[in-house]
C-alpha positions in Angstrom: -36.5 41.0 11.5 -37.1 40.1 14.9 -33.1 39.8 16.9 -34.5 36.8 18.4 -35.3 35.2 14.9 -32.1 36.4 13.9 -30.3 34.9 16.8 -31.7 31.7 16.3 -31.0 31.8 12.4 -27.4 32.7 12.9 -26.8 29.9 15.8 -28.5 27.3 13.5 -26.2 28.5 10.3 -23.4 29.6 11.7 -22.1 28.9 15.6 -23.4 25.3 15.7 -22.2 24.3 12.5 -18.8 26.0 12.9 -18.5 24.7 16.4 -19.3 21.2 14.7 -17.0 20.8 12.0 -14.8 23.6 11.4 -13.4 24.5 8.3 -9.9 25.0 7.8 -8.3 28.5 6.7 -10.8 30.9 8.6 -12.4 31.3 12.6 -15.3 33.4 12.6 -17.0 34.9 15.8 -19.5 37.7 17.2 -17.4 41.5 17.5 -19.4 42.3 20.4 -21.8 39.6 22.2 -24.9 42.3 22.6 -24.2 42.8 18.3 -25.4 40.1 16.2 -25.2 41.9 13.2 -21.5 42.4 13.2 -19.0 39.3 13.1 -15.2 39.5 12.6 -13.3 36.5 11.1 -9.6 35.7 10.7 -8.4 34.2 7.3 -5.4 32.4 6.6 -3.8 32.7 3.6 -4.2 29.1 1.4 -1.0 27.7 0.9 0.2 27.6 -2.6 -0.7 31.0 -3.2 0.7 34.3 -2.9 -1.2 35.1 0.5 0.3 31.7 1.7 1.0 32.8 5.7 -1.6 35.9 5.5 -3.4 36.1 8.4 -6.2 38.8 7.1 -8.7 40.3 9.4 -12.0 41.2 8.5 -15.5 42.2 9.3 -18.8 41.0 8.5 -22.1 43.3 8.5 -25.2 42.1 8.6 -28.3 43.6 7.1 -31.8 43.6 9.2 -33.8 41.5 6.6 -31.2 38.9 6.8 -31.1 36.0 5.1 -33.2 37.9 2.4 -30.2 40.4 1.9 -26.9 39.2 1.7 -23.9 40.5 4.4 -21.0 43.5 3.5 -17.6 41.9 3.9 -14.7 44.5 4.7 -11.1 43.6 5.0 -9.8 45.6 8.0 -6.1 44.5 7.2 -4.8 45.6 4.1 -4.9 43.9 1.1 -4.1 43.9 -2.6 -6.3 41.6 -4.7 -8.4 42.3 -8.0 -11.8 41.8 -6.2 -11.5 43.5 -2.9 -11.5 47.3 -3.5 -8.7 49.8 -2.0 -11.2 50.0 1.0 -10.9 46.7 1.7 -15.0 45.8 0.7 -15.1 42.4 -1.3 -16.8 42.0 -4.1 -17.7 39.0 -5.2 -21.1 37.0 -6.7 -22.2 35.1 -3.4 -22.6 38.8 -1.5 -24.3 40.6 -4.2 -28.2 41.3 -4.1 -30.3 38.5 -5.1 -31.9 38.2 -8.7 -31.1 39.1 -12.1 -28.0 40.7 -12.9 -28.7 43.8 -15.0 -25.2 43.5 -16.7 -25.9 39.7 -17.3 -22.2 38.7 -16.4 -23.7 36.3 -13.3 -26.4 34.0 -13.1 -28.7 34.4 -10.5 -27.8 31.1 -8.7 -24.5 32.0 -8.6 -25.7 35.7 -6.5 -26.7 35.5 -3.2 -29.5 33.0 -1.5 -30.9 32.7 1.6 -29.5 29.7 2.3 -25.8 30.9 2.3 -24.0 30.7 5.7 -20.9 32.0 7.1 -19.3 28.9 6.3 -20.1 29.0 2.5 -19.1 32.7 2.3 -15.4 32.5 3.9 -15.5 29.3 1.5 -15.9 31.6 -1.7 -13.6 34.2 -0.1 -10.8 31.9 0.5 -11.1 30.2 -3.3 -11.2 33.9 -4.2 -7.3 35.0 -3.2 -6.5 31.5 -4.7 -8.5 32.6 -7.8 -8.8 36.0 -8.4 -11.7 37.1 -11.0 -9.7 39.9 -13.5 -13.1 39.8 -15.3 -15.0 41.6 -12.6 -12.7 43.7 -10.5 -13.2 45.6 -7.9 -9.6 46.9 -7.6 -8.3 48.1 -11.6 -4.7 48.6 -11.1 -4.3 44.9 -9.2 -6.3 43.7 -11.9 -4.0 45.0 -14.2 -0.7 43.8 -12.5 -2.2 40.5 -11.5 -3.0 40.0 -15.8 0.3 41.7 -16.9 3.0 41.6 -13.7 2.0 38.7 -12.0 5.2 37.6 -10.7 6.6 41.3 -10.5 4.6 44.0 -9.2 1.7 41.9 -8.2 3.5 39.8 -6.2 5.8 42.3 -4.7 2.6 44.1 -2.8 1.0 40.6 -1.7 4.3 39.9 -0.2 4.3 43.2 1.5 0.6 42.8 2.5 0.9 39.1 3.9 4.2 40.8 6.5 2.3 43.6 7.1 -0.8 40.8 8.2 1.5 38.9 10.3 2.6 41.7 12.2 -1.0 43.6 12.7 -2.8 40.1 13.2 -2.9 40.6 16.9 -2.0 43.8 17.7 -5.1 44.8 19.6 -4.4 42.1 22.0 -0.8 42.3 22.2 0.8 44.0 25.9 2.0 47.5 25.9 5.7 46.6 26.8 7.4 46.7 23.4 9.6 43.3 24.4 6.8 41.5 25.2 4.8 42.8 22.4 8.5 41.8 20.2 8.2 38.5 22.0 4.8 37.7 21.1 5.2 39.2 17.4 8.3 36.7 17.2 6.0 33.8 18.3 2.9 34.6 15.4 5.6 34.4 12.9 7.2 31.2 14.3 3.7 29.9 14.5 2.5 31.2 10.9 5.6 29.7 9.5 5.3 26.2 11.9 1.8 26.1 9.7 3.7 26.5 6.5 6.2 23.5 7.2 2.9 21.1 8.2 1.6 22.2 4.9 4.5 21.6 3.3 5.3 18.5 5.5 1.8 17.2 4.6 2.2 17.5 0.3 5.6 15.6 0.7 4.1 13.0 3.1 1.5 12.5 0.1 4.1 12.4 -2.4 5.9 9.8 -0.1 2.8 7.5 -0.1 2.2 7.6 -4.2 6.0 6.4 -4.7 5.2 3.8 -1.9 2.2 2.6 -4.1 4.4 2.4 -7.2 7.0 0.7 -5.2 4.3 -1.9 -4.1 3.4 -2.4 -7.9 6.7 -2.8 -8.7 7.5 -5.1 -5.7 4.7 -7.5 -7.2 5.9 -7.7 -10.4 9.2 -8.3 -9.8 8.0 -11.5 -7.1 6.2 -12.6 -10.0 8.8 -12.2 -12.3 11.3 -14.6 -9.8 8.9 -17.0 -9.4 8.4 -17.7 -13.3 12.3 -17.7 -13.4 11.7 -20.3 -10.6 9.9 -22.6 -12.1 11.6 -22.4 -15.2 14.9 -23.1 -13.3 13.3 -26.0 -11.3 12.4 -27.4 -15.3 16.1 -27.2 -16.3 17.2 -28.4 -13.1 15.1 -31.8 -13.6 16.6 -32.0 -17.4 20.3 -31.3 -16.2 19.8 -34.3 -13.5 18.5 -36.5 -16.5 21.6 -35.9 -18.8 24.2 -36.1 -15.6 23.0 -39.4 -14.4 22.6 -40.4 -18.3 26.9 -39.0 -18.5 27.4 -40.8 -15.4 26.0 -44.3 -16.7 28.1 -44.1 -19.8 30.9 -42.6 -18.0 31.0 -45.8 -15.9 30.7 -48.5 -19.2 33.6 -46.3 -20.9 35.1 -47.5 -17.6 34.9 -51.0 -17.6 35.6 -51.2 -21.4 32.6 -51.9 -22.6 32.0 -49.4 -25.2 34.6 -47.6 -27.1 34.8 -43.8 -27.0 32.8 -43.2 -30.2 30.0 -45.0 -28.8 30.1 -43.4 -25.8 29.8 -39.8 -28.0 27.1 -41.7 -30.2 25.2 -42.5 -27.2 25.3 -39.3 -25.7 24.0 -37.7 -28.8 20.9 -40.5 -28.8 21.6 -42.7 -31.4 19.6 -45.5 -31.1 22.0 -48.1 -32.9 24.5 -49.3 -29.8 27.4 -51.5 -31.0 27.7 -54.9 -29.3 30.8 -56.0 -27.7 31.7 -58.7 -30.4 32.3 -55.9 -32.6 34.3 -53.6 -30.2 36.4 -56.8 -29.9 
């Protein structure tokens, strides 16, 4: 392929559309500007996972009949996962050759396709250490733990893996003075874990705003809830005015003496048959 097709089909797929709207979790650039072929890229571990705070180096290779042919992806910092071998080469379906799979485990639209980017293949990677593939490994033994040790062994070496990442992330730019070089280690961890607090910062902001939400619900209701107690009040209310004004009335007859006490109770009760005053006298 011509490098000034493949210039243009890497800026159109790649720089422009990264430069655009990056994606979160990876950067990816050019090795060497007169190289096209070779691209490095910088992946941060996903958060909830055990490569949470990673930051893995590797390289991309491109073939010359790219896009036919899909790119090699090698991880220059170490790494223990079931689908990146003990050389650090991935393996998974986007970067194999297109077609048929003679083994039938993957369908061809799951294999690679010209119209794969950059983006879409740090996309798979990244969903890849939050998902490894046992099925299909490329490494046996972390394949094995990952099934059978998950939380022992497994984890154990990830752990090691993502401090040995944090400390070899930027080590070929780092100053030859070891306290400077201590001083800006001690900054990529503060930053690595600063990123790990907004992570976790953000989940508890979105747990804040769900129990908000049910707090609004239950805010609602209970307004409701007072104003049906309201109105039922305001109904008693009006009935307890009736009978005190009827009390009142009577209260003020019993006064002057004209009706007895058992009228007064038989009028309160609501009997209809009032005595006259003859016969009280």
């Amino acid at each position: 392929m011509h490098i000034r097709h493949l210039k243009s089909l890497l800026n159109s797929f790649s720089y422009t559309e990264l430069n655009k709207n990056p994606v979160e979790g990876f950067s990816a650039g050019l090795i060497d500007d007169n190289d096209l072929y070779r691209w490095e890229v910088l992946i941060i571990g996903p958060p909830d996972t055990l490569y949470e705070g990673g930051v893995f180096k590797a390289h991309l290779t491109f073939p010359k009949d790219y896009p036919l042919r899909p790119p090699k992806m090698k991880f220059i910092t170490e790494i223990w996962h079931p689908n990146v071998d003990k050389n650090g080469d991935v393996c998974i379906s986007i970067l194999h050759e297109p077609g048929e799979d003679k083994y039938g485990y993957e369908k061809p639209e799951e294999r690679w396709l010209p119209i794969h980017t950059v983006e879409t293949i740090m996309i798979s990677v990244i969903s890849m250490l939050a998902d490894p593939n046992g099925d299909s490994p490329a490494n046996v033994d972390a394949a094995k733990e990952w099934r059978e040790d998950r939380n022992g062994e497994f984890k154990r070496k990830v752990a090691r893996c993502v401090r040995k990442s944090q400390e070899t992330a930027f080590e070929d730019k780092l100053p030859s003075d070891a306290k400077q070089r201590c001083a800006c280690f001690n900054l990529v961890v503060t930053l690595c874990a600063s990123a790990e607090e907004v992570a976790k910062l953000e989940k508890h902001l979105m747990l804040l705003r769900q129990e908000y939400v049910k707090l609004q619900k239950k805010l609602a209701d209970t307004e409701r809830r007072c104003n049906l107690l309201a109105a039922q009040a305001n109904q008693d209310n009006a009935s307890d005015t009736f009978i005190s004004r009827l009390l009142a009335i009577v209260a003020e007859l019993y006064q002057q003496e004209q009706y007895s006490f058992q009228q007064c109770f038989d009028l309160e009760n609501g009997l209809e048959n009032t005595p006259t005053q003859s016969e009280h006298l």
